[in-house]
C-alpha positions in Angstrom: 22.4 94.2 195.8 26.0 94.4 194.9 25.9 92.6 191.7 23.5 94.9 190.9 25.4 97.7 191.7 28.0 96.2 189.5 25.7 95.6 186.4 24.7 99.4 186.8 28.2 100.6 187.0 29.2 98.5 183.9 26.5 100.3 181.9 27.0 103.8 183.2 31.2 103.1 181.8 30.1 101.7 178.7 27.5 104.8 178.3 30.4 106.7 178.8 32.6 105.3 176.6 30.2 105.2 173.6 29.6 109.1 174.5 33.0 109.8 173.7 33.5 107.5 170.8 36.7 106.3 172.8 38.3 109.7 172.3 38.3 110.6 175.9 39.7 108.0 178.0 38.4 107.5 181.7 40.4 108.5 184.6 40.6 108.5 188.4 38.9 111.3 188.6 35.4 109.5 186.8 35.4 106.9 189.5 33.4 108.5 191.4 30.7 109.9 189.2 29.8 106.7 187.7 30.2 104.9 190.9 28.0 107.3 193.0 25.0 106.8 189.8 25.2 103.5 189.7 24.9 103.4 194.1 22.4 105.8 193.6 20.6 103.5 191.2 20.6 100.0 192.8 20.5 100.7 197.2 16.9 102.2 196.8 14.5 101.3 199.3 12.3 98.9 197.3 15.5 97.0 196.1 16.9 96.7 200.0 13.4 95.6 200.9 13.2 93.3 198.5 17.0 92.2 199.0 15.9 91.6 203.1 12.8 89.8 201.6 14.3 87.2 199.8 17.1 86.4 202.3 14.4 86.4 205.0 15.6 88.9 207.1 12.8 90.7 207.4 10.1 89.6 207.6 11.7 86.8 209.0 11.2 84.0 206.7 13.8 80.9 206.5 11.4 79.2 203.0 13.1 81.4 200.8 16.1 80.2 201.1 15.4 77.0 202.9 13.8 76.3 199.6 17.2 77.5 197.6 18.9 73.7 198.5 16.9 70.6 197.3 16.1 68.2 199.5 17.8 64.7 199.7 16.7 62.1 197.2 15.7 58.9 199.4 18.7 56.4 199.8 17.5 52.9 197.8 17.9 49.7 199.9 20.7 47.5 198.3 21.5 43.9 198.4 24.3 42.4 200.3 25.4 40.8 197.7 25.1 44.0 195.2 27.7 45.5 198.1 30.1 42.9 197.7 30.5 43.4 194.0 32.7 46.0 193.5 33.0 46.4 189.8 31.4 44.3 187.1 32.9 44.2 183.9 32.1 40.6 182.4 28.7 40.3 180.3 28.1 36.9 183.1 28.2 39.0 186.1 25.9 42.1 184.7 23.2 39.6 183.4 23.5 38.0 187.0 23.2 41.5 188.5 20.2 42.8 186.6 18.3 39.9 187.1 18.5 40.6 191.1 18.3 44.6 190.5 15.3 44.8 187.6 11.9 43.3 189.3 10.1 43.6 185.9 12.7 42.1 183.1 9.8 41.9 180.3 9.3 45.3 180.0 10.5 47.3 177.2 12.7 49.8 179.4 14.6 46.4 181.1 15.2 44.8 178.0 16.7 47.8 176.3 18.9 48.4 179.2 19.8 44.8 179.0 20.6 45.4 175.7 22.6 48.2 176.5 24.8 46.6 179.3 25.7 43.8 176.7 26.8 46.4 174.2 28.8 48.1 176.7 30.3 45.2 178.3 31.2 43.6 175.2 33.0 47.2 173.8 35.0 47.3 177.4 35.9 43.8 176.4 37.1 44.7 173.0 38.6 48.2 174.3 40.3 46.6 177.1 42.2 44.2 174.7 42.7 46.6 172.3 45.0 48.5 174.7 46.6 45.3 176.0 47.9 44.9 173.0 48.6 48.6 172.2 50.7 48.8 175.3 52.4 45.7 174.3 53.3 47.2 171.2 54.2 50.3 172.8 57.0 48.8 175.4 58.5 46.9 172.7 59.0 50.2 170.5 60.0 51.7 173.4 62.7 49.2 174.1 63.7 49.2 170.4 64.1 52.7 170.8 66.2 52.7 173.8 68.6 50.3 172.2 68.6 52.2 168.9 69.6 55.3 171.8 72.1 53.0 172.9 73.5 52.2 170.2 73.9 55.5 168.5 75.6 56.9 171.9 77.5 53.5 171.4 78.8 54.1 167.9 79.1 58.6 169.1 81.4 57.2 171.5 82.9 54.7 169.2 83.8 57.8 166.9 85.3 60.2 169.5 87.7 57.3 170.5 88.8 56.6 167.0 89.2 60.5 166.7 91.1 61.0 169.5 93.0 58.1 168.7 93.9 59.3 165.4 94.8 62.8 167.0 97.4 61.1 168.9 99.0 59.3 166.7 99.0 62.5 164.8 100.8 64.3 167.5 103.3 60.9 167.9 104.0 60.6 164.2 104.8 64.7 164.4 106.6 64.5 167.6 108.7 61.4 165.4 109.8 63.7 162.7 110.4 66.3 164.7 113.3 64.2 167.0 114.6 63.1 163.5 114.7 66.1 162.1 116.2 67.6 165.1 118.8 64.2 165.0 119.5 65.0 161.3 120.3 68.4 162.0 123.0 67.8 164.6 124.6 64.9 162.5 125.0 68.1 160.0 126.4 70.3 162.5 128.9 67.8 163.3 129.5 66.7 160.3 130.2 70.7 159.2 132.2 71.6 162.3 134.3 68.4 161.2 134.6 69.4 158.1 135.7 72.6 159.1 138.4 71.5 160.9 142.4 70.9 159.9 143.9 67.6 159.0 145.6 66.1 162.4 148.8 66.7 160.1 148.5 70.1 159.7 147.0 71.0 162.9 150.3 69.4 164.4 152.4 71.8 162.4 149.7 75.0 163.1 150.5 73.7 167.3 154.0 74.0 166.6 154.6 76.8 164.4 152.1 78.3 167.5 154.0 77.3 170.1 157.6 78.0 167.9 156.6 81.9 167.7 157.8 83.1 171.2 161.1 81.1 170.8 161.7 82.8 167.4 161.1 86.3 169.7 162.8 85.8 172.1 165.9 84.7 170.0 165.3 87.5 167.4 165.6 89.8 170.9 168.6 88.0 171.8 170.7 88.3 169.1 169.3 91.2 167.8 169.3 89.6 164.2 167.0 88.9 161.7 163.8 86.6 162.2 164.8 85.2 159.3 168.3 83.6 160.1 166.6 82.3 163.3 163.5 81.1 161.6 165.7 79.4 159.2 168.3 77.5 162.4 165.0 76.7 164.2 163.6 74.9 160.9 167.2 73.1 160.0 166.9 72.2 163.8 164.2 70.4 164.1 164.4 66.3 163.2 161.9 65.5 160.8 158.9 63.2 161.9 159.0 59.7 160.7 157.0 58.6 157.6 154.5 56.6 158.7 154.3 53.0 158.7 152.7 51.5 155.5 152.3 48.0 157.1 150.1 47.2 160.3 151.4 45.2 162.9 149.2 42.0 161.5 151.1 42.2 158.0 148.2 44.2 156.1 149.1 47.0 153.7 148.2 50.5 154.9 145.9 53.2 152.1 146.2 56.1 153.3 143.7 58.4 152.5 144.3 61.2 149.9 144.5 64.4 152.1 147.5 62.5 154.2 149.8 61.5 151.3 
C-alpha cells in the first residue's frame, strides 16, 4: 500500500512539474494536494482488500506468505573423511576426493569436472607461486627502498652538519678579525696618545716652569719689581742638569736618539 502511495505521489510531482515546464517551483503549500491525490488514489477498498489478501489477514490465509520463503534444500550425507579435509589444493588430494564423492566417474559431466578441478588446481599451483615470488620481490624492493630512505636522511643530515659547521667557523673566523681588529685599533690609540705626548726632557722643563710660576708671583708681589728681573735670578739660579752619561756602566757607548741630542 505505501509504496504505492509513493509511486502515485511521484507521478502526481512529476505531472506537475512537466505542467509548469519547471517555471513554477513547488512549495509547502503543494504538499498536500499531491499528497491527498495520490492517498486518494492507492487506500481504495479493492487495493486494501487485496493488500489484507495477500498478507493473509483476511481471509486468514498463512500460504501466501508461507509460500514467500523457500523451503530448505535437504542436507547431503557427507563422509568422515570428506569432514576431515579441510581444504584441498594439491591435484593428488582432489583426484582422491572425487573418486569417493562422484559414484559414476565415466560419465561425461564427471569427467569434465575432473577436468576442471585439474585445471584449477594446477592454476592455484602456478598462481600461488607466482605470488611467492612476487612478494619475495616486493620485500626486497621494499628493503632497498628503506635503505635508499636511510641513506638519503643519512647524507640530509650529513649536509646540515657540514652547514652548520661551516656557519660556525664563519662566525669564529669573524669573531677572529673582529678581536684583531679591535687589538689593532688600540695598539693605534696608544701608539697616537704616545705620540702625542712630550719628550721626558721637555716635559721636565714644562713641570718646572709649572711649578716655577707661583714663586715668580709671589716674588714679583714681593718686591714689587718686574717679572722679568725675577724671571731672569730664578733662571741664573738654578744649577744646570748634568749631561748625560754617554757610557753604560758595562763599558758600551751610549746613541742617543735624535729628539734628545
Amino acid at each position: 500500500m505505501f509504496r504505492l502511495l509513493s509511486s502515485h505521489y511521484k507521478k502526481g510531482l512529476s505531472t506537475r512539474v512537466q505542467d509548469s515546464q519547471g517555471l513554477l517551483p513547488v512549495k509547502k503549500i503543494d504538499f498536500f494536494s499531491l499528497f491527498w491525490t495520490a492517498w486518494t488514489s492507492s487506500f481504495t477498498q479493492d487495493h486494501i482488500l487485496q493488500a489484507f489478501k495477500s498478507c493473509g489477514v483476511w481471509p486468514m490465509n498463512p500460504d501466501p506468505v508461507l509460500k514467500k520463503f523457500p523451503p530448505p534444500t535437504p542436507q547431503v550425507p557427507i563422509d568422515p573423511e570428506f569432514v576431515q579435509l579441510k581444504r584441498v589444493t594439491s591435484w593428488k588430494d582432489l583426484q582422491k576426493l572425487f573418486n569417493q564423492v562422484v559414484p559414476n566417474k565415466s560419465s561425461k559431466e564427471a569427467k569434465c569436472l575432473a577436468s576442471s578441478l585439474h585445471f584449477l588446481s594446477v592454476q592455484f599451483e602456478l598462481v600461488s607461486a607466482e605470488n611467492r615470488g612476487l612478494r619475495v620481490s616486493l620485500s626486497g624492493k621494499k628493503k632497498h627502498k628503506v635503505k635508499e630512505a636511510a641513506k638519503i636522511n643519512k647524507l640530509a643530515l650529513q649536509a646540515v652538519a657540514a652547514e652548520k659547521r661551516g656557519v660556525e667557523k664563519e662566525r669564529r673566523k669573524k669573531e677572529k678579525e673582529e678581536k684583531v681588529q679591535k687589538l689593532a685599533q688600540k695598539k693605534r690609540e696608544r701608539a697616537e696618545a704616545k705620540l702625542a705626548q712630550p719628550p721626558p726632557k721637555k716635559r721636565k722643563q714644562v713641570s718646572e716652569s709649572r711649578s716655577n710660576r707661583p714663586l715668580k708671583k709671589q716674588a714679583v708681589k714681593q718686591s714689587g719689581g718686574h717679572a722679568s728681573g725675577v724671571g731672569g735670578v730664578g733662571t741664573n739660579s738654578e744649577p744646570k742638569p748634568d749631561p748625560p752619561p754617554k757610557a753604560s756602566r758595562s763599558g758600551r757607548n751610549i746613541s742617543l736618539p735624535s729628539k734628545f741630542r
